[in-house]
C-alpha positions as CSV (number, residue, x, y, z in Angstrom):
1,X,-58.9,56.5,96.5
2,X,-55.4,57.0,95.5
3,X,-54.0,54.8,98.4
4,X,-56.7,52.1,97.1
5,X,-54.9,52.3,93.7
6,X,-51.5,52.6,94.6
7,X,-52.2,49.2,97.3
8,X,-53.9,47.2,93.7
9,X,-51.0,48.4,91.3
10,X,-48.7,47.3,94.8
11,X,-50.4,43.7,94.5
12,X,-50.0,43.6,90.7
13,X,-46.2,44.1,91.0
14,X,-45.8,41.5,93.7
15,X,-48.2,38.8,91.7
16,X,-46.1,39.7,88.4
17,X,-42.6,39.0,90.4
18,X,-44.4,36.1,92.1
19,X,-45.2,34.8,88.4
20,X,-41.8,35.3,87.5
21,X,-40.2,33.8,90.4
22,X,-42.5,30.7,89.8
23,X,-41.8,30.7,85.7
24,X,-38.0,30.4,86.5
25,X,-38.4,27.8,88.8
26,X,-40.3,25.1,87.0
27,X,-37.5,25.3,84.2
28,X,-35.3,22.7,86.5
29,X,-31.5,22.0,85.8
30,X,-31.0,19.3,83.2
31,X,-27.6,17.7,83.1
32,X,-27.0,16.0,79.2
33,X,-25.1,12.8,80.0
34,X,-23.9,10.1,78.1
35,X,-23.4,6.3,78.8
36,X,-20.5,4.3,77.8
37,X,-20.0,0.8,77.7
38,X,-18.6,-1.3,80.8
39,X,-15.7,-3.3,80.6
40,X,-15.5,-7.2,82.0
41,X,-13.3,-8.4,84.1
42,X,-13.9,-11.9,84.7
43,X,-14.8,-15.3,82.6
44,X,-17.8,-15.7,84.5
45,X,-19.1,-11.5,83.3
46,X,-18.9,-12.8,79.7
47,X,-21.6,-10.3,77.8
48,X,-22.4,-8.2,81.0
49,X,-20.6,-5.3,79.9
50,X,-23.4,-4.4,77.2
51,X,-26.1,-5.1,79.3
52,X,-24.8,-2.7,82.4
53,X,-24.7,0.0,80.2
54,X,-28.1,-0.9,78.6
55,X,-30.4,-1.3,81.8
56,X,-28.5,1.3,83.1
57,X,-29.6,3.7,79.9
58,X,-32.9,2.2,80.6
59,X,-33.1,3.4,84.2
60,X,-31.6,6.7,84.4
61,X,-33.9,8.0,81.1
62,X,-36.4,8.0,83.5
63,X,-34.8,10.7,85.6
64,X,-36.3,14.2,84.9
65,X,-33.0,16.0,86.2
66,X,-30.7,13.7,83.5
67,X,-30.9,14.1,79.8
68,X,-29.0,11.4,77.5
69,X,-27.1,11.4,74.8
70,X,-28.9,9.2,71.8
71,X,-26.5,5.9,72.2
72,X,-26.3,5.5,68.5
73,X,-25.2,9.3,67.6
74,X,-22.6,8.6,70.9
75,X,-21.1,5.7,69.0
76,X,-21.0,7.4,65.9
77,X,-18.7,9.9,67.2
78,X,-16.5,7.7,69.4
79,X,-15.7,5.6,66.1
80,X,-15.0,8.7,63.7
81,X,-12.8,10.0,66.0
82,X,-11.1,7.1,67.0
83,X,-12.3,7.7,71.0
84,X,-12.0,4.2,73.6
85,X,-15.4,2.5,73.5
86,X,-14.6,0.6,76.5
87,X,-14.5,1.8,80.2
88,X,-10.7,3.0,80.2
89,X,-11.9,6.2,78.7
90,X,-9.4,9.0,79.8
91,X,-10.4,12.6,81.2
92,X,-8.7,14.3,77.9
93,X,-10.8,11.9,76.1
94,X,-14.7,12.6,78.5
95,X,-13.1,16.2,77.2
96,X,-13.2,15.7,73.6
97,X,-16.6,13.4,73.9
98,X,-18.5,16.2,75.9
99,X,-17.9,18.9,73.1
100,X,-18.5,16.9,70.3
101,X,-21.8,15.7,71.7
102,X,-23.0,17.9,74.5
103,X,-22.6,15.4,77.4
104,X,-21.7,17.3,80.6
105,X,-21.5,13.8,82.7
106,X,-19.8,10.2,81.4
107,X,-21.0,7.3,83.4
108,X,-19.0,4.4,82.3
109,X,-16.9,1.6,84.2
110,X,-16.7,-2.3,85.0
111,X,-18.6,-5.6,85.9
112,X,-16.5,-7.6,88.1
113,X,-16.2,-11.2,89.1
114,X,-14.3,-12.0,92.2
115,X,-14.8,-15.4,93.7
116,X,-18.2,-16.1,94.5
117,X,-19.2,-11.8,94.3
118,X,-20.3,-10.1,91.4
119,X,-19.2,-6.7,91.4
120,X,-20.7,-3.4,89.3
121,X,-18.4,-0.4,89.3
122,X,-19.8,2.7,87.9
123,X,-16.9,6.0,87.3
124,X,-18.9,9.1,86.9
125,X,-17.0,11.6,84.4
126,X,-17.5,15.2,84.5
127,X,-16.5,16.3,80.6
128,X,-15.6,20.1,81.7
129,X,-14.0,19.6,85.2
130,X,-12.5,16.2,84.7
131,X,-13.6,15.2,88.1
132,X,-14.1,11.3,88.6
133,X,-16.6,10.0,91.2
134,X,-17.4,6.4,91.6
135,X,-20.5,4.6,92.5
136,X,-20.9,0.8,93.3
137,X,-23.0,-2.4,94.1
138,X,-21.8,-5.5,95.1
139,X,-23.8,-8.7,95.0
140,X,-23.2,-12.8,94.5
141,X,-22.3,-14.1,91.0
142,X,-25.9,-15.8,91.0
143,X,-27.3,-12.6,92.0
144,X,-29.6,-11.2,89.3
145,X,-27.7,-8.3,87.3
146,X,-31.0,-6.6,86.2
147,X,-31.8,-6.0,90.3
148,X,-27.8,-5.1,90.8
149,X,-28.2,-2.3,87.7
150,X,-31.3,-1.0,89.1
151,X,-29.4,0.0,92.9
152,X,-26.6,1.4,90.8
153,X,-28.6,3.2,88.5
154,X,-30.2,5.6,91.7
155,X,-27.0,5.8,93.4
156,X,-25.4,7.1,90.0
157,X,-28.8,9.4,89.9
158,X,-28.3,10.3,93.2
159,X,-24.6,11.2,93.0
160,X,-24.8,13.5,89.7
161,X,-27.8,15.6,91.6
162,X,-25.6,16.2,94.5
163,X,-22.3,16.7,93.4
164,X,-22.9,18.3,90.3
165,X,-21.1,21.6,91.1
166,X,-18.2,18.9,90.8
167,X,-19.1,17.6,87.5
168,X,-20.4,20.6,85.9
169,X,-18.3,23.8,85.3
170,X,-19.6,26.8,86.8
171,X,-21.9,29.0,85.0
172,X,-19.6,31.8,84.0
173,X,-21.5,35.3,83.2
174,X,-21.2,36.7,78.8
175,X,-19.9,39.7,79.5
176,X,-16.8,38.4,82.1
177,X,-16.6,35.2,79.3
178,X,-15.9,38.4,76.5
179,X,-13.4,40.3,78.6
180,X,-11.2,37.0,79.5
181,X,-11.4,36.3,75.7
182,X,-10.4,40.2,75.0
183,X,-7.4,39.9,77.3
184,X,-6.5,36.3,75.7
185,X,-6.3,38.0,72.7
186,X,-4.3,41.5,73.4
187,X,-4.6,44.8,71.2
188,X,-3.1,45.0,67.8
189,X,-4.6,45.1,64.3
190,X,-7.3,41.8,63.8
191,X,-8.6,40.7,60.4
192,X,-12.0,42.6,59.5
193,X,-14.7,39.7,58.9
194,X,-17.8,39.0,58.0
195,X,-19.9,36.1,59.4
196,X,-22.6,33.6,57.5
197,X,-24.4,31.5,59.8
198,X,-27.6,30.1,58.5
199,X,-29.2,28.1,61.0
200,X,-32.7,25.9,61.2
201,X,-34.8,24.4,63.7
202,X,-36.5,21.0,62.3
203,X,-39.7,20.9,61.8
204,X,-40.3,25.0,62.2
205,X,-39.5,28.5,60.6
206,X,-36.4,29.9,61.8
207,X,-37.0,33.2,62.9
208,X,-33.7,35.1,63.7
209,X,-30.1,33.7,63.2
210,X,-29.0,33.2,67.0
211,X,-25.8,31.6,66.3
212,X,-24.8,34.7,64.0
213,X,-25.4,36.9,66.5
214,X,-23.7,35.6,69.1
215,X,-20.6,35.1,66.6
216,X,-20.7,38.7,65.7
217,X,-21.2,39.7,69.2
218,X,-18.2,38.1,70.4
219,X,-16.2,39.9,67.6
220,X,-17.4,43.3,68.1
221,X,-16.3,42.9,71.7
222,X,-13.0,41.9,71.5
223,X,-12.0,43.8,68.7
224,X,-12.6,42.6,65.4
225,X,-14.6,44.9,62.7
226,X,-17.4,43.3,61.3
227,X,-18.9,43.6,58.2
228,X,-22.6,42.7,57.5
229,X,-23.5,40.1,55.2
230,X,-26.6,41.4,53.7
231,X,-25.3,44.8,53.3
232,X,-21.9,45.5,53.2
233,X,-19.0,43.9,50.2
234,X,-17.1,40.9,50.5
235,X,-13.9,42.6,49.4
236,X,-13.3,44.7,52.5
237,X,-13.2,41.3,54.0
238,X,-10.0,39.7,55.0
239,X,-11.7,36.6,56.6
240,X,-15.3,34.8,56.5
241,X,-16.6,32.9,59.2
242,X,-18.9,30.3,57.8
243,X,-21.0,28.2,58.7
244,X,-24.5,25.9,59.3
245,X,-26.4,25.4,62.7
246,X,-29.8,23.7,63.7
247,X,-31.7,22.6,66.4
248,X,-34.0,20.1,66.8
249,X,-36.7,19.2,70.0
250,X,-34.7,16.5,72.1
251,X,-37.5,15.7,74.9
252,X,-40.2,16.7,76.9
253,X,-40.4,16.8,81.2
254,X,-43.6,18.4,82.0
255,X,-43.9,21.6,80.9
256,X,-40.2,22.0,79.6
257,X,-38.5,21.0,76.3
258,X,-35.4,20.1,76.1
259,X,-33.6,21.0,72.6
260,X,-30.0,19.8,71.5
261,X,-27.8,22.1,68.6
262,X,-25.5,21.6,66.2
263,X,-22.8,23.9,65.0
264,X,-20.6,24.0,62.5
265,X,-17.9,27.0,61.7
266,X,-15.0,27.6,59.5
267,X,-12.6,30.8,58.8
268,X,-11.6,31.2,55.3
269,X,-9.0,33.8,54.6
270,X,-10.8,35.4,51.5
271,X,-7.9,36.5,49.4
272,X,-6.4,32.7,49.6
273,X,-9.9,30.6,49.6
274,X,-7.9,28.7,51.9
275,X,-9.2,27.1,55.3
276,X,-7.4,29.1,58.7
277,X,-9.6,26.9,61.3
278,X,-12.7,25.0,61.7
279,X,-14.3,24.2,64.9
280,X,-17.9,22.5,65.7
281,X,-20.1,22.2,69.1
282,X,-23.0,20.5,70.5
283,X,-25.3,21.9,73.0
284,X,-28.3,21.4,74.8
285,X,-30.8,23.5,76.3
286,X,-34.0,23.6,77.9
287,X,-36.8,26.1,78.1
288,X,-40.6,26.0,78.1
289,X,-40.6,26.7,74.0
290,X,-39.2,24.7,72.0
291,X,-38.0,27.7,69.4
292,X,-36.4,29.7,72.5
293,X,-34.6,26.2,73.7
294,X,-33.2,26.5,70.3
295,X,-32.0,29.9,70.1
296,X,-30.3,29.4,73.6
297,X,-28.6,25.7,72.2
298,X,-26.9,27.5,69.2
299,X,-26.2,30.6,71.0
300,X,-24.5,28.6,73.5
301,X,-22.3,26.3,71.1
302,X,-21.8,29.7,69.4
303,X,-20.3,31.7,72.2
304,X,-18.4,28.1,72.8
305,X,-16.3,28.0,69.5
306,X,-15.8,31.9,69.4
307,X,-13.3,31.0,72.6
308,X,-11.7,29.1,70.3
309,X,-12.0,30.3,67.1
310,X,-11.0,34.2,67.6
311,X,-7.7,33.7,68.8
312,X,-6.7,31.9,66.2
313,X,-8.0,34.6,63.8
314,X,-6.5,37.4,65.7
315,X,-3.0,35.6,65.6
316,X,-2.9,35.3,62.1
């Protein structure tokens, strides 16, 4: 009998890791991108540069792997911070547009007319390596552009799935991301501070403040003393680290949701009122909740400006 029961609680384990294995496999890589417009190079491209970029939107949305940044919001950010619309866009600048909007991959480049050949010239960006691949079709001027974009569009597909680990940084672990920030920022005495993130999720109750967490994680570790909000006295504060997050559902592919994040922080030395640094982050995540996809975005744009942010603090 017990060899019967130890062989049943035997299967049990192996179905539960089976169940496991299977849960974190259908939660598939997802890589944000954005698209840019395309630049024309020829009388006879007059107007194709906006419709490139559009078809090519159009196409690659369908891709499960790729999720793309809204082109409206993408605009939006490019104008107020005075970023290149067109496709000269420089790697500093696929930097600044990634963190500010979340876009791990750029795909932007040029419609060309040479002769009688009509040529389409994609540059994939990666925001966080800086790494430039290219992509291409080539047809006749009287070819239709619509057919050209559609070629490009799974070649550009094609190229982000396989080369990623070009595009995309490398997953680095929390605990070695705290311990090269601890070293960044060396011993000595830090500000003590206290940290006010409220957060929301549209649409649904937020249930614990991830962003918060992660910011007061990240202090603890390298050094600072905190000081709870709820409980403990502003005065023992020397700096405050404010700020507002939210999430908000993004898409659906399958079973997963994909969830984007906004964050927003300032330090504010309290005996001055006066600003020592602000920082904000976009981020996207995917999980099979919604509200978890949420937590993850702002605890990821979180841990993100804490890189930043600390040092700053801990030099002053």
């Amino acid at each position: 009998m017990k060899r019967i029961w130890t062989a049943v609680l035997g299967a049990w384990v192996v179905a539960g890791a089976c169940a496991v294995l299977m849960a974190a496999e259908a939660v598939p890589v997802i890589y944000p991108s954005a698209i840019l417009p395309f630049q024309e190079r020829g009388a006879g491209v007059k107007g194709y540069g906006e419709k490139v970029s559009d078809i090519l939107f159009a196409e690659l949305s369908k891709d499960p792997k790729l999720y793309l940044v809204d082109r409206a919001n993408l605009e939006d950010v490019m104008k107020e911070y005075h970023i290149n619309l067109s496709g000269m866009v420089a790697p500093g600048q696929a930097a600044q547009v990634g963190q500010l909007t979340g876009a791990k991959v750029l795909v932007t480049g040029s419609v060309i007319e040479a002769d009688k050949s009509l040529y389409v010239v994609a540059k994939i960006i990666g925001t966080e390596t800086s790494r430039v691949l290219g992509e291409s079709v080539k047809g006749r001027a009287s070819d239709d552009i619509a057919t050209m974009v559609e070629g490009l569009a799974k070649k550009v597909g094609a190229t982000i799935a396989e080369r990623s680990d070009e595009l995309v940084a490398k997953e680095v672990k929390e605990e070695d991301r705290i311990a090269a920030l601890a070293k960044k920022i060396g011993g000595g005495k830090k500000p003590v501070v206290m940290v006010k993130i409220p957060e929301r999720h549209v649409g649904q109750v937020t249930i614990d403040p991830a962003a918060q967490t992660e910011m007061i994680l990240f202090c603890k570790e390298t050094g600072f003393e905190v000081i709870d909000a709820t409980s403990g006295s502003s005065k023992e504060v020397d700096v405050m680290i404010e700020g507002e997050g939210f999430s908000e559902f993004a898409m659906r592919l399958g079973n997963i949701v994909s969830v984007k994040a906004r964050l927003e922080v300032k330090a504010i030395d309290r005996a001055t009122s006066k600003v020592i640094a602000t920082d904000r982050q976009t981020a996207v995540e995917v999980d099979l909740t919604e509200q978890v996809a949420g937590k993850k975005a702002l605890q990821k744009a979180s841990a993100a400006i804490a890189e930043r942010l600390l040092p700053k603090l801990a030099a002053k």
